[in-house]
C-alpha positions in Angstrom: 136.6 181.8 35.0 136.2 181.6 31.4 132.8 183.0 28.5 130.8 181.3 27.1 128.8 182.7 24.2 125.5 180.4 22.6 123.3 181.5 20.3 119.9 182.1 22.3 121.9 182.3 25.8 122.4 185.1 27.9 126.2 185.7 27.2 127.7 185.1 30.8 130.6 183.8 32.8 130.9 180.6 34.2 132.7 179.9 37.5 133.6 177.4 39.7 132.3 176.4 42.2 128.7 177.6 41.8 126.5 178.0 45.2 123.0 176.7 44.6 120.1 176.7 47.4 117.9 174.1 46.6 113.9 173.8 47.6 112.5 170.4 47.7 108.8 169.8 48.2 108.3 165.5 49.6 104.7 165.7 49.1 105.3 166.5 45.1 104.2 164.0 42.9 104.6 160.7 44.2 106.4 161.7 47.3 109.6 159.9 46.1 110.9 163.6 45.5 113.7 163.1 48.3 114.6 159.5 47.3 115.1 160.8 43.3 117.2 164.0 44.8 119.4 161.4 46.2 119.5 158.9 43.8 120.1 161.0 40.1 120.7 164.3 41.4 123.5 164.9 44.3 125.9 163.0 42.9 125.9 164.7 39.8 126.2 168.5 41.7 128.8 167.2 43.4 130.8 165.8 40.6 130.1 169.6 38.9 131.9 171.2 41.6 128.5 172.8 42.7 128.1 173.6 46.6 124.4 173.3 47.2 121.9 173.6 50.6 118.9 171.4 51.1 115.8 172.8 52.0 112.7 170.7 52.5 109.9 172.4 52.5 107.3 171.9 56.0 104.5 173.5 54.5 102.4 175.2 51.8 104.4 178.9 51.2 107.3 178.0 52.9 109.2 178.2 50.0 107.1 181.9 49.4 108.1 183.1 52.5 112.0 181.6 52.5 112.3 183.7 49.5 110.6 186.6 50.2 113.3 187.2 53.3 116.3 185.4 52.1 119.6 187.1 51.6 119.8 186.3 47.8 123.4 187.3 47.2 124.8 184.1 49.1 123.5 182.1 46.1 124.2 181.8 42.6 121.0 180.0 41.6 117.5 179.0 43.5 116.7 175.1 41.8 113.3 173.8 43.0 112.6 170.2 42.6 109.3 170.1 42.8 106.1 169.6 40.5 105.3 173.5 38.9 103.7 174.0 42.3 106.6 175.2 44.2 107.7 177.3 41.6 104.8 179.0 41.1 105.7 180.0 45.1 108.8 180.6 44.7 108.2 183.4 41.5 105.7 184.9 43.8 107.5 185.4 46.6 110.5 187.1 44.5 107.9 189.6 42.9 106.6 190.6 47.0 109.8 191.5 48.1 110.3 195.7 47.8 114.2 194.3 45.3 111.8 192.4 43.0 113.8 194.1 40.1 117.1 192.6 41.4 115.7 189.3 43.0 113.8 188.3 40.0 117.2 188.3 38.1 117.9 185.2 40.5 118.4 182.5 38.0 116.5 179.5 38.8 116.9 176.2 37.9 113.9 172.9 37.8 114.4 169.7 38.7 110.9 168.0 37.9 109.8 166.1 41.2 106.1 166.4 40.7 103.5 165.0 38.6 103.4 168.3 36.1 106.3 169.0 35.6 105.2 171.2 32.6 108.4 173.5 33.1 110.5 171.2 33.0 109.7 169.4 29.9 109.3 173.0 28.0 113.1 173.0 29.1 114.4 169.8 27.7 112.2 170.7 24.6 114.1 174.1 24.5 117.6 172.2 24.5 116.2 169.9 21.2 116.6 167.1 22.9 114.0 164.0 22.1 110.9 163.9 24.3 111.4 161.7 28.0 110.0 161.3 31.2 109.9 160.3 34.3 113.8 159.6 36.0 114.8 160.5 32.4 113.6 164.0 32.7 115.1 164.2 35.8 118.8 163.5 34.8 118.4 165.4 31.6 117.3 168.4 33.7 119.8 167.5 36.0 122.7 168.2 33.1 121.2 171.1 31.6 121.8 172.8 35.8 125.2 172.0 36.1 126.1 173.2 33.0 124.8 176.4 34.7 123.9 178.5 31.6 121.1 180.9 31.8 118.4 182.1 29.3 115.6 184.7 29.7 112.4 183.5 31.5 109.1 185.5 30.4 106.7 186.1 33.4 103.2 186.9 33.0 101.4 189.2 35.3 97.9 187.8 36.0 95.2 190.2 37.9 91.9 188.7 39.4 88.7 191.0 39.9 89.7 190.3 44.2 92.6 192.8 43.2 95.1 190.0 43.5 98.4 190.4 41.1 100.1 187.2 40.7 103.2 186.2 38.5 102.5 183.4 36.1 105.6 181.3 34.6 103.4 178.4 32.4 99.8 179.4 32.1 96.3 180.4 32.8 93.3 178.4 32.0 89.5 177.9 32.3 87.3 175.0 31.6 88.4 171.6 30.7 92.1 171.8 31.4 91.8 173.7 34.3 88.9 171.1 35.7 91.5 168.5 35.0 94.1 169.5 36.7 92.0 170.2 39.9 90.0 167.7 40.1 92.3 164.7 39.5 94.3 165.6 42.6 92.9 162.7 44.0 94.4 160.3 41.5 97.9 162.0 42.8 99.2 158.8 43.7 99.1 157.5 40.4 101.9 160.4 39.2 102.1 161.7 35.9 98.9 159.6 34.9 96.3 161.5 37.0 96.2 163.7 34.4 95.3 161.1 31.9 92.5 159.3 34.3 90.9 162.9 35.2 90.6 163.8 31.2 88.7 160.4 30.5 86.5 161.3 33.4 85.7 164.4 32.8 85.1 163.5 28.9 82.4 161.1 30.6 81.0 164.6 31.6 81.7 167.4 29.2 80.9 170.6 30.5 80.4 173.9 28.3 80.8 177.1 30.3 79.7 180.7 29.5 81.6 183.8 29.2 83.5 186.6 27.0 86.8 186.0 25.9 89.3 188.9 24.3 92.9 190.0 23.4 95.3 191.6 22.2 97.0 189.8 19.3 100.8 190.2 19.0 100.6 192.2 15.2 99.0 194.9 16.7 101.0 197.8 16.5 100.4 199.1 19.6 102.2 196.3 21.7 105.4 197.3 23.0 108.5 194.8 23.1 110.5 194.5 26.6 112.5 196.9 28.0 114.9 194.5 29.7 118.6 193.8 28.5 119.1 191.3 26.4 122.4 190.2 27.7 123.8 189.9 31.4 126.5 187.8 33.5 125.7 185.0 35.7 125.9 187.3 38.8 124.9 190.6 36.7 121.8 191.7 38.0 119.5 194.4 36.2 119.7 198.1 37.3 116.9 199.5 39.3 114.1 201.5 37.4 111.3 203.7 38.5 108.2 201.7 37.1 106.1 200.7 40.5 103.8 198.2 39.7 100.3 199.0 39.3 97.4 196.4 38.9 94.8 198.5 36.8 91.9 197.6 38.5 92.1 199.9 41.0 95.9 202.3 40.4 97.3 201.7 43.4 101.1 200.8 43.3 100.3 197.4 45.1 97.6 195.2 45.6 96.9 193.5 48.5 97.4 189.7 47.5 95.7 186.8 49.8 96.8 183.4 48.0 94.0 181.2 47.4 95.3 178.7 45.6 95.5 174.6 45.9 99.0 174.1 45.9 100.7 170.7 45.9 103.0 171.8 48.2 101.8 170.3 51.2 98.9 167.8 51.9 95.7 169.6 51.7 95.0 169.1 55.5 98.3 171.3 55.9 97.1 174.1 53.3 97.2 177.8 54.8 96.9 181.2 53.7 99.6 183.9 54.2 99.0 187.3 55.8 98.3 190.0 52.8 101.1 191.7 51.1 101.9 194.3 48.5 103.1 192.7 45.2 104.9 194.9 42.9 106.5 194.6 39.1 106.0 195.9 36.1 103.2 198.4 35.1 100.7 196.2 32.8 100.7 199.2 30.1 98.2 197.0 28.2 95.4 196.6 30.3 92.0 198.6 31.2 91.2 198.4 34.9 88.8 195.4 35.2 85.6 197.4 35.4 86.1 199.4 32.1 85.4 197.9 29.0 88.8 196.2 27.3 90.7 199.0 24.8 88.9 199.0 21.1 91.5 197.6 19.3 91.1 194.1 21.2 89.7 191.7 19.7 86.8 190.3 20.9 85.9 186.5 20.6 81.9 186.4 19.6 80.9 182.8 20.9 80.2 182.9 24.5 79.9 179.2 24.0 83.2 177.3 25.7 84.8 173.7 26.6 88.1 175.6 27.1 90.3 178.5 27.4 93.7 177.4 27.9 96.5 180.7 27.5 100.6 179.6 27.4 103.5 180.5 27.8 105.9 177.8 27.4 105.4 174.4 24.9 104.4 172.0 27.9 101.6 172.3 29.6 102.4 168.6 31.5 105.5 166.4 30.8 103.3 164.7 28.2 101.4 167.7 26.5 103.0 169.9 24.0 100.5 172.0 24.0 102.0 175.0 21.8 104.8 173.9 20.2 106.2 176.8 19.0 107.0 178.6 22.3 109.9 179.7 23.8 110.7 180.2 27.1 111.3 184.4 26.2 109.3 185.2 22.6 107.4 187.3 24.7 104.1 185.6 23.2 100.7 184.3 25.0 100.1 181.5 22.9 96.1 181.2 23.3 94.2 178.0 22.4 90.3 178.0 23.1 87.7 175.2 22.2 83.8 176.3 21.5 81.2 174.8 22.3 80.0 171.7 20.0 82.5 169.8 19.7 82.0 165.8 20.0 83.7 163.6 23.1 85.7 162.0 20.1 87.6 165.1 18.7 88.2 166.5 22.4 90.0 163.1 23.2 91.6 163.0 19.6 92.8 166.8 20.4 94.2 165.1 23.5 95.8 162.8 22.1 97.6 164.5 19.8 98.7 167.0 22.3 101.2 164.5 23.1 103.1 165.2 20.0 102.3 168.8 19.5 99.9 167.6 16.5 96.2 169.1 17.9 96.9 172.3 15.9 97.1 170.1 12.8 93.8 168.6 13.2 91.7 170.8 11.2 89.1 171.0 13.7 86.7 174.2 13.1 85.9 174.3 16.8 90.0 174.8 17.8 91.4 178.0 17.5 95.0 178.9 18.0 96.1 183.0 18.3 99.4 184.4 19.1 98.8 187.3 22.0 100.4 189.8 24.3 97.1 190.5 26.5 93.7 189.3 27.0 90.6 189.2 29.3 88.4 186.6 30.1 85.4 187.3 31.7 83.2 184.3 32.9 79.1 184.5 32.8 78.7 180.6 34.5 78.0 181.1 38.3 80.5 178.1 38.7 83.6 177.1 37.5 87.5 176.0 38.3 90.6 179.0 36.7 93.6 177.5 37.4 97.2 180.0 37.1 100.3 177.9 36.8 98.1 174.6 37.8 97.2 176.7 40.8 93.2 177.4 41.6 92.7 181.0 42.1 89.1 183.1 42.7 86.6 182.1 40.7 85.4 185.5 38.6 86.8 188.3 35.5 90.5 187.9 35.4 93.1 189.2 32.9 96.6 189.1 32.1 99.8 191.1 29.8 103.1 189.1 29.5 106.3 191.0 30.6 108.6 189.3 27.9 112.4 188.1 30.0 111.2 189.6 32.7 113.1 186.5 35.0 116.1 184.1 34.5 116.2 180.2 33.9 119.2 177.9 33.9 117.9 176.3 30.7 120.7 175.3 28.1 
């Protein structure tokens, strides 16, 4: 057992041999998830010295519901190869068990298996390495988990006028992304590129939607930095504290939380619902209930005139979109982007485009704008429209969200 100290790491101990239990979702991306497992992946745990278990997941929240009950101390790590989907489940079902303050502290590794992948490319950018894809992104991420060193992982708690909490690792968006990444489901076969065909279809039919967008930007005084330790050991988990989670919308210390979202975890014939259960974390300090008008120091966005809302929390928001470059996995920083209304077909695809590179912030175009946050609220006026959390569709209607800065762990060096 030896310690390993890197700038930007969690200073920890490394040991031999590591215990990993490992989710894999087949229907991810492709489906070749299993194959790639096999073919890049177990050969390189097992030359590591890391003991691992296989699940496969059978169904949408099996993953969610392994979690929830799972004896966590038999493991040293929970990896996921998967698209962002499973993830998403598996971050949820950590935060709905009654240790979320301990089981949170998991670490958790990626192994990109899907046709997102936005995670996992935000972790590879992270390291500094040069942008890949595909089977590249897979070994690269492959290294960076048995090299077992673990950073902080912000979390962002999310909370939807149907008093559902969720726990949001990569983002929240409204409008054109969030249309996207919905509606080209049925290009899945065609992997990482569905997102490419749904933009150019959706640019055939560029839709403006209505609503009131505000925040909280991260200068303002009264925004409080994370109370969690900054440093820990592999195995070190974080004591317990006495903040119960309450969702403001109503002040309970749960909320009952139905998930409704369209998970790629399972075929969509498969899809079901889970019973209701309470969700706890962190109290969102920062947040109004819902039905009260957002705290006067917001900022409040004047147009009501929108193409997209798109809020961030790590660099990728696909394994080909740097969408806010700057992020880090734990600066503790919402990094909003929003498009108005007016913009041409031609400087939406050119914003695309350069998304690829990190470069759409460069482009000088007046309808962009770009703000560094720590809360905000979005409330829609159009009677229709797709709101996507972590790629995931959720109720339709007001929703708003605070980010809980290293709130979770992430093998990510």
């Amino acid at each position: 057992m030896y310690a390993i100290h890197f700038p930007g790491a969690i200073q920890l101990e490394v040991k031999r041999p590591l215990k990993f239990l490992i989710l894999l979702n087949p229907h991810s991306g492709k489906g070749h998830a299993h194959a790639l497992f096999k073919g890049n992946v177990q050969r390189m745990l097992q030359d590591a010295g890391i003991q691992h278990t296989l699940i496969i997941t059978e169904r949408q929240n099996h993953a969610r519901e392994l979690v929830r009950e799972a004896d966590l101390s038999k493991w040293d790590a929970l990896v996921i190869m998967s698209g962002d989907g499973l993830l998403f489940e598996v971050v949820n079902g950590l935060m709905e068990r009654e240790d979320w303050e301990e089981a949170i502290q998991t670490p958790l590794g990626v192994l990109p298996g899907g046709s997102g992948n936005a995670l996992a490319a935000s972790i590879h950018h992270f390291s500094g390495l040069q942008a890949v894809s595909s089977e590249e992104l897979l070994i690269s991420c492959g290294f960076i988990l048995c090299k077992g060193l673990v950073s902080q992982l912000d979390l962002t708690s999310v909370c939807l006028a149907s008093s559902q909490r969720l726990f949001s690792f990569l983002s929240l968006a409204w409008g054109f992304v969030s249309d996207v990444d919905i509606e080209s489901e049925k290009y899945r076969h065609v992997g990482a590129a569905r997102f490419t065909v749904g933009t150019l279809v959706r640019l055939a039919s560029l839709r403006v939607y209505r609503g009131k967008l505000a925040y909280l930007p991260t200068e303002n005084p009264m925004s409080q930095p994370s109370l969690v330790d900054s440093t820990a050991t592999f195995r070190q988990r974080l004591p317990q504290s006495n903040s119960d989670s309450c969702c403001p919308s109503n002040g309970l210390l749960g909320h009952t939380l139905q998930n409704s979202s369209n998970s790629n975890n399972t075929p969509k014939s498969k899809q079901s619902n889970p019973s209701p259960l309470s969700v706890f974390g962190p109290t969102d300090f920062l947040l109004n209930p819902l039905n009260q008008p957002v705290p006067g120091h917001w900022t409040v966005v004047q147009d009501e005139d929108f193409v997209l809302v798109v809020a961030m929390y790590q660099s990728h928001l696909a394994e080909d979109m740097l969408a806010a470059p700057a992020s880090r996995l734990d600066d503790g920083i919402i990094h909003l982007i929003y498009v108005k209304a007016g913009i041409s077909r031609r400087s939406l695809l050119h914003l695309f485009l350069a998304m690829e590179k990190g470069g759409h912030l460069n482009t000088n175009c007046p309808h962009v704008v770009y703000v560094k946050v720590k809360a905000l609220r979005l409330e829609p006026y159009s009677p229709k429209g797709i709101i996507t959390v972590d790629g995931e569709l959720v109720d339709y209607g007001p929703v708003q969200a605070q980010i809980h800065g290293s709130l979770a762990r992430l093998i990510a060096w």
